[in-house]
C-alpha positions in Angstrom: 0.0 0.0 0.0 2.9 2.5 0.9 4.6 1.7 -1.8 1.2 2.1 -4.5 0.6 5.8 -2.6 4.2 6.7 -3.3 4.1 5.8 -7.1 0.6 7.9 -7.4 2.2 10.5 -6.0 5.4 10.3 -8.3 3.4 10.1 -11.5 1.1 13.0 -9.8 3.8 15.1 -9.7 5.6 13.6 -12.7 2.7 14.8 -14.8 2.4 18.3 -13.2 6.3 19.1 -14.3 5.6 18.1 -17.6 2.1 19.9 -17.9 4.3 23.1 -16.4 6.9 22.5 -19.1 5.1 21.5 -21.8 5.0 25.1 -23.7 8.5 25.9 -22.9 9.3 22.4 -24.9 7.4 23.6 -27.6 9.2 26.9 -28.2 12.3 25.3 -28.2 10.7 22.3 -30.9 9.5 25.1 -33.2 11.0 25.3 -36.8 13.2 28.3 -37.0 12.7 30.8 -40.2 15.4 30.3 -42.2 14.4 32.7 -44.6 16.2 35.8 -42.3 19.7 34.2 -42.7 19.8 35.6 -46.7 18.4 39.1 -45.3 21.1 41.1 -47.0 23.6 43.4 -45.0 22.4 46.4 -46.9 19.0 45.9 -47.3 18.0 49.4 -48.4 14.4 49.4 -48.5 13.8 46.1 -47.6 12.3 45.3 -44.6 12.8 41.5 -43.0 8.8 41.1 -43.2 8.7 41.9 -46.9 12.1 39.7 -47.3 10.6 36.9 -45.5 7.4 37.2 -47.8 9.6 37.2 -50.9 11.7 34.7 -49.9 8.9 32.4 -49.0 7.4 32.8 -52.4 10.0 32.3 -54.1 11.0 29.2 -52.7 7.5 27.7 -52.7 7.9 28.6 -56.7 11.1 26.8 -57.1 9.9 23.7 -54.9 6.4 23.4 -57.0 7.4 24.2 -60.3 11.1 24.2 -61.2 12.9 21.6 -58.3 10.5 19.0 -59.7 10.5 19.2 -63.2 14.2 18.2 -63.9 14.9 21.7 -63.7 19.1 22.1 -64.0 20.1 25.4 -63.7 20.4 28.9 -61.6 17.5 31.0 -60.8 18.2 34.8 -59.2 15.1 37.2 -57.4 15.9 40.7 -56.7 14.3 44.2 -55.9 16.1 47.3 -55.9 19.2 45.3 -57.1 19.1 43.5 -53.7 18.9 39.7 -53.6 16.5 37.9 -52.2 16.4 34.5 -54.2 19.4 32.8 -55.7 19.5 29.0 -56.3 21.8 26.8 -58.1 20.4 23.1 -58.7 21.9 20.3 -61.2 25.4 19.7 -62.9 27.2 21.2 -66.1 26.8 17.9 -67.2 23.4 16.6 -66.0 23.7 13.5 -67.9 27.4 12.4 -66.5 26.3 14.0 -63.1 29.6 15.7 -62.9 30.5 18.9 -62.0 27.9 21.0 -59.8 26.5 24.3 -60.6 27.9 27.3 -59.0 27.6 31.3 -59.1 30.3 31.7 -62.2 28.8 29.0 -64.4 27.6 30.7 -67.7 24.8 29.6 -69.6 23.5 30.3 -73.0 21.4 33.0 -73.1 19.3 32.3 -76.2 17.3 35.0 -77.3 17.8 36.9 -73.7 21.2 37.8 -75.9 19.1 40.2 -78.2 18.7 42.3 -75.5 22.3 43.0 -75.8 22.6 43.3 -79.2 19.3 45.9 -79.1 21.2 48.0 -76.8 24.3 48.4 -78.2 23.0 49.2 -81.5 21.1 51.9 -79.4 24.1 53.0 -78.2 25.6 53.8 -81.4 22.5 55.6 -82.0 23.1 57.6 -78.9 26.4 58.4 -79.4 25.4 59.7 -83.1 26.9 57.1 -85.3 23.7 56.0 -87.1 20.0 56.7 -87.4 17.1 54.4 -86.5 15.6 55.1 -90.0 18.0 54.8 -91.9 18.1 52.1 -94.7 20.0 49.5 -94.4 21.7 49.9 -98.3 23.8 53.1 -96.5 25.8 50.2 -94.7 25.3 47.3 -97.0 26.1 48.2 -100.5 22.6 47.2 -102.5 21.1 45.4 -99.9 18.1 43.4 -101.7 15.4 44.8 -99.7 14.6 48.1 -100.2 12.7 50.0 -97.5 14.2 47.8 -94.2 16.0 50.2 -91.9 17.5 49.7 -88.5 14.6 50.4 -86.7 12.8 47.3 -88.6 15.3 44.9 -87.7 15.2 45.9 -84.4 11.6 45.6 -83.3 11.1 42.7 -85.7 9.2 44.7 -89.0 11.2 44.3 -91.5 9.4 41.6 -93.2 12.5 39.3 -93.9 12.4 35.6 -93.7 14.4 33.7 -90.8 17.8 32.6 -91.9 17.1 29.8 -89.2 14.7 28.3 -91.4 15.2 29.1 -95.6 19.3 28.0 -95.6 18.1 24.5 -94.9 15.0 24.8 -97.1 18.0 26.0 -99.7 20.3 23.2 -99.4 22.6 24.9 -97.1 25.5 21.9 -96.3 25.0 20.6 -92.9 28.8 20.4 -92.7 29.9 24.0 -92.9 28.9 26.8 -90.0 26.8 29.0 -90.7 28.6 32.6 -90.2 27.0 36.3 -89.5 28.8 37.5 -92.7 27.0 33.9 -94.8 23.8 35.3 -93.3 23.9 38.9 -95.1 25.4 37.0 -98.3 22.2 34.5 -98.5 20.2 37.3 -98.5 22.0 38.7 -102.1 22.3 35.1 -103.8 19.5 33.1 -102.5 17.3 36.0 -102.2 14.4 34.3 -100.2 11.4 36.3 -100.3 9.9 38.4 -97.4 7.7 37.4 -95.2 5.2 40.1 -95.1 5.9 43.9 -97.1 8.2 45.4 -94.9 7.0 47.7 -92.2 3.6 46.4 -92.6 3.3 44.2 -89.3 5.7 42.6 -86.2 7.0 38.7 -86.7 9.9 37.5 -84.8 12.8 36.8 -87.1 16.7 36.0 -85.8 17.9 37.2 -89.5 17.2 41.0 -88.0 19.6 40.6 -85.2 22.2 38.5 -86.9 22.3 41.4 -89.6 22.2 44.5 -86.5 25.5 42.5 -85.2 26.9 43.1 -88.1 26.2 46.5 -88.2 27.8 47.2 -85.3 31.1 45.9 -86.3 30.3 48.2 -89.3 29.9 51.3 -87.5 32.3 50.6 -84.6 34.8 49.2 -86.6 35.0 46.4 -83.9 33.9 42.9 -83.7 30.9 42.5 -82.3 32.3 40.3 -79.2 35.1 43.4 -79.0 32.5 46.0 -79.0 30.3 44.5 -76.2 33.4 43.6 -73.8 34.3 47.0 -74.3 30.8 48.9 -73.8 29.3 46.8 -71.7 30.8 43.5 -69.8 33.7 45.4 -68.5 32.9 48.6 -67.4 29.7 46.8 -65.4 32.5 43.9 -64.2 30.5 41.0 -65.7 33.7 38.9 -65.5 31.9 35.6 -66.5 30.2 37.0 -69.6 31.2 36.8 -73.3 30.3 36.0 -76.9 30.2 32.3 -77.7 33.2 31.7 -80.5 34.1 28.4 -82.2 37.4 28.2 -79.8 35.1 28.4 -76.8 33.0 25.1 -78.1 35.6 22.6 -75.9 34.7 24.8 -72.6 31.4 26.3 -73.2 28.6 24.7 -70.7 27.0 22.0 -73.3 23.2 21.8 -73.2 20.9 18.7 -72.6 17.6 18.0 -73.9 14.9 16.6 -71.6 16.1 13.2 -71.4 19.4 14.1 -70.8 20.9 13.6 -74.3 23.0 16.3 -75.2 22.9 18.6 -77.7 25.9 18.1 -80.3 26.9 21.4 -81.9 25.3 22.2 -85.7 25.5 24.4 -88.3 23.1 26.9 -86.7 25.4 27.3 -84.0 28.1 30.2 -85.0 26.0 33.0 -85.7 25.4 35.7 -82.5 23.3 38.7 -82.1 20.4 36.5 -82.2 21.9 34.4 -79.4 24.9 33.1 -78.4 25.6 35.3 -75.6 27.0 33.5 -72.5 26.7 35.1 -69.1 25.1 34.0 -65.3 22.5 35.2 -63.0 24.3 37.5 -61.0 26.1 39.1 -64.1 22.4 39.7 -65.5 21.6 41.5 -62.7 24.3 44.1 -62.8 23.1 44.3 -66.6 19.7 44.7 -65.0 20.9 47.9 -62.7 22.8 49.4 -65.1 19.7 49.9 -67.0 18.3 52.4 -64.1 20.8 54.7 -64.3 22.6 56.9 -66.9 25.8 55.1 -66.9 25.7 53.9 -70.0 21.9 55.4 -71.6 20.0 58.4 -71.4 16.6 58.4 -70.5 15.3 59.3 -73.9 17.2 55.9 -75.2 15.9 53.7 -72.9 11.9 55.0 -73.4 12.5 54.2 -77.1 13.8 50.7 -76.4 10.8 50.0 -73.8 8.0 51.4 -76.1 5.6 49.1 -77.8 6.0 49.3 -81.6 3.3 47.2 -83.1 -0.2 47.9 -82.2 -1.5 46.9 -85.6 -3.7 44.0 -83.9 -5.2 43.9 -80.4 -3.8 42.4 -78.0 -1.5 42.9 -74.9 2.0 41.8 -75.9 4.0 43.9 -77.9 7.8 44.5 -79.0 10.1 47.4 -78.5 13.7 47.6 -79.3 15.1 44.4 -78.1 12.6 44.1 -75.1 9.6 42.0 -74.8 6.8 43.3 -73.2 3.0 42.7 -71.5 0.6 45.2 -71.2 -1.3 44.4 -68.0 -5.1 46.1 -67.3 -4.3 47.9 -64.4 -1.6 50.1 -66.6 1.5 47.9 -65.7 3.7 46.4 -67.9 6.2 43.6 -67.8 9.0 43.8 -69.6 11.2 40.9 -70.3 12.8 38.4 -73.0 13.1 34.6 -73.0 15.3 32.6 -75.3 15.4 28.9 -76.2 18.4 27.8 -78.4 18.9 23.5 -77.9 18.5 22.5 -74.4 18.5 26.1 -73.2 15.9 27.7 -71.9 15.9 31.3 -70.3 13.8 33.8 -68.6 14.7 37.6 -67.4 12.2 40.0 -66.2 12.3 43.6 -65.0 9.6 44.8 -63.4 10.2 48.7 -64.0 7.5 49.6 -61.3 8.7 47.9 -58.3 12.6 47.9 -59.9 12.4 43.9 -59.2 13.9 41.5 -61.5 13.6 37.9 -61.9 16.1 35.5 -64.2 16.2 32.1 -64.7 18.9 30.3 -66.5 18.8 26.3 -67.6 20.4 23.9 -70.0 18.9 21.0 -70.0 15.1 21.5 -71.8 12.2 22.4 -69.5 9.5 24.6 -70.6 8.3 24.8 -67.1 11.6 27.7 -67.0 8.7 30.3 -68.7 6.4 29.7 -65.9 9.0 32.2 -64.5 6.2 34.9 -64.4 4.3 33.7 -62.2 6.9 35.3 -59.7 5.8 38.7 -60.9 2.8 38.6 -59.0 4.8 38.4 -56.0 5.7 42.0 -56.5 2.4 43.5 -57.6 -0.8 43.0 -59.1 0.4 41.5 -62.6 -2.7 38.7 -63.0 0.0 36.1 -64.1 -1.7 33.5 -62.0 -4.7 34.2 -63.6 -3.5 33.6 -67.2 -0.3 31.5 -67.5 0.2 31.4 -71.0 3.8 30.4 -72.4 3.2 29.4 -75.7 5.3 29.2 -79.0 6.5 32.9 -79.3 7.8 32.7 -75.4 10.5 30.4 -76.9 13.0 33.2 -78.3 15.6 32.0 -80.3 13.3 29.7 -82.7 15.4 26.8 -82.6 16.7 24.5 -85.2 14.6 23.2 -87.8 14.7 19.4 -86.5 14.4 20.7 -82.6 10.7 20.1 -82.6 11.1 16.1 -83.1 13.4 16.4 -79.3 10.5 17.7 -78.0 8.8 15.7 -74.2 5.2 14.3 -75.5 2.7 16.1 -73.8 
């Protein structure tokens, strides 16, 4: 009997310490937010409530969409030029495994690369070297199509047919590289016809920006990979980008298609201004801020290049000079370009409003990369939940001609 009352009384007050400790056991169980631990050292405007909230989002985006759709690549979130996302997931080599991703890995930028080639062309314009109407016979002796000027060929007007598709459709030999300067030549021998009568409506075409690279070696008198190390990648210290070139093809980062076979290199491969612009996520942001200040343009030159040019049907996408855009109802606009060249897939958006930006770099073929913009509501009211819709023209580059048989079934 003693020895019954003395265990009652033990588990009596056995339960009454752990009913009196029970919530200080909890506080100590509780998940911490790791969130805070990114919270950058200068924050600027920033708080750590609307970090956490960003970060939160951003992460629950990356687990849902990207992490689990084979997703190999970097993807960077910033406002005000601050970071508040920045992931690196997969290998250079996905298929061998080998070699993880890292902060100075440089991917091909597809189409994102015209955003380059746009704004250096801009820049000669700036600097007073060449006009936006003129015709493109004052740089290329009897250039075959009358009536395209620079200003065509940069918002996609001009009406001429994609070099990307008529070479092969001409017999063009699989074996040889396609070159810029064979590009411009095509256009004098083969003499494809135009799509459309120049001027008269927008359709993306590569053969406009393969033809503005070479117009800036023309009017620089530098090659185009000189001319945008010099004006651009060193003064803003992007140390890890540069212009793809046939001596880089043995280091280059290779790309994959969806099933891990990679991507051998064509004839399609050699020409740039179109593409073939190699750079990372953090390097894309300092391109990204120096496009807020007047380092390098003048506000009238970067309203030209962010203006809609073709408004000859409804709708609320439109083009400017280099730039992709979306109108959205409440009067904000989203401007951006993707690019898919291979196994590449890219995304970089600048929300002008809330000076955020979101970039997304891959190589091994996911199309779930474009649902990118979905992140843009996470800054303000831009209804891309609403309406996701990435379809053909979100692609950029426009591919190879055979890419379409590589494709996932859906």
């Amino acid at each position: 009997m003693i020895l019954l009352k003395t265990y009652i009384r033990f588990t009596a007050v056995l339960c009454l310490f752990m009913a009196c400790t029970q919530p200080a056991a909890k506080k100590t169980l509780a998940a911490p937010d790791d969130s805070l631990q990114y919270y950058p050292p200068t924050p600027g405007e920033i708080s750590k409530e609307e970090f956490r909230n960003y970060y939160r989002a951003c992460q629950q985006f990356f687990d849902s969409t990207l992490d689990n759709q084979r997703f190999n690549g970097s993807i960077l979130v910033a406002k005000n030029g601050k970071v508040i996302f920045e992931k690196y997931i997969g290998y250079t080599n996905p298929a061998a495994r080998k070699d993880s991703l890292n902060a100075n890995d440089a991917f091909h930028l597809a189409s994102v690369s015209k955003t380059f080639t746009a704004m250096a062309t801009l820049k000669l314009w700036q600097d007073g070297k060449l006009g936006l109407d003129d015709e493109l016979g004052k740089y290329f002796e009897n250039f075959p199509y009358p009536g395209v000027t620079i200003k065509m060929l940069l918002n996609h007007r001009s009406g001429l047919p994609n070099y990307v598709h008529y070479l092969e459709q001409n017999g063009w030999d699989k074996k040889k590289l396609v070159t810029n300067a064979d590009v411009l030549r095509s256009l004098y021998t083969l003499h494809p016809p135009l799509q459309f009568t120049t001027g008269k409506r927008f359709t993306y075409c590569n053969t406009n920006y393969a033809l503005l690279a070479l117009l800036i070696e023309k009017v620089s008198g530098k090659a185009y990979p000189a001319y945008l190390q010099e004006t651009f990648f060193t003064p803003l210290q992007m140390k890890n980008t540069y212009v793809f070139s046939e001596t880089a093809a043995a280091t280059a980062m290779p790309s994959f298609m969806w099933d891990n076979r990679q991507y051998p290199m064509e004839f399609l491969d050699l020409t740039y201004g179109d593409k073939n612009i190699y750079s990372t996520v953090q390097d894309m942001l300092k391109w990204d801020q120096a496009l807020y200040s007047n380092q390098l343009f003048k506000q009238v030159t970067l309203d030209s290049a962010f203006a809609g040019y073709s408004f000859e049907k409804e709708g609320k996408r439109n083009y400017g000079l280099g730039w992709r855009m979306t109108f959205i109802d409440n009067g904000k606009k989203i401007l951006y370009h993707n690019g898919w060249w291979h196994g590449n897939n890219t995304v970089f958006i600048r929300l002008l409003d809330e000076k955020a930006t979101i970039i997304v770099l891959g190589n091994r073929y996911t199309q779930k990369i474009y649902s990118a913009r979905k992140l843009c509501d996470v800054f303000g009211d831009y209804a891309q939940n609403k309406a996701h819709a990435e379809e053909g023209e979100m692609s950029g580059s426009g591919g190879s001609p055979s890419f379409k048989a590589t494709l996932p079934k859906k």
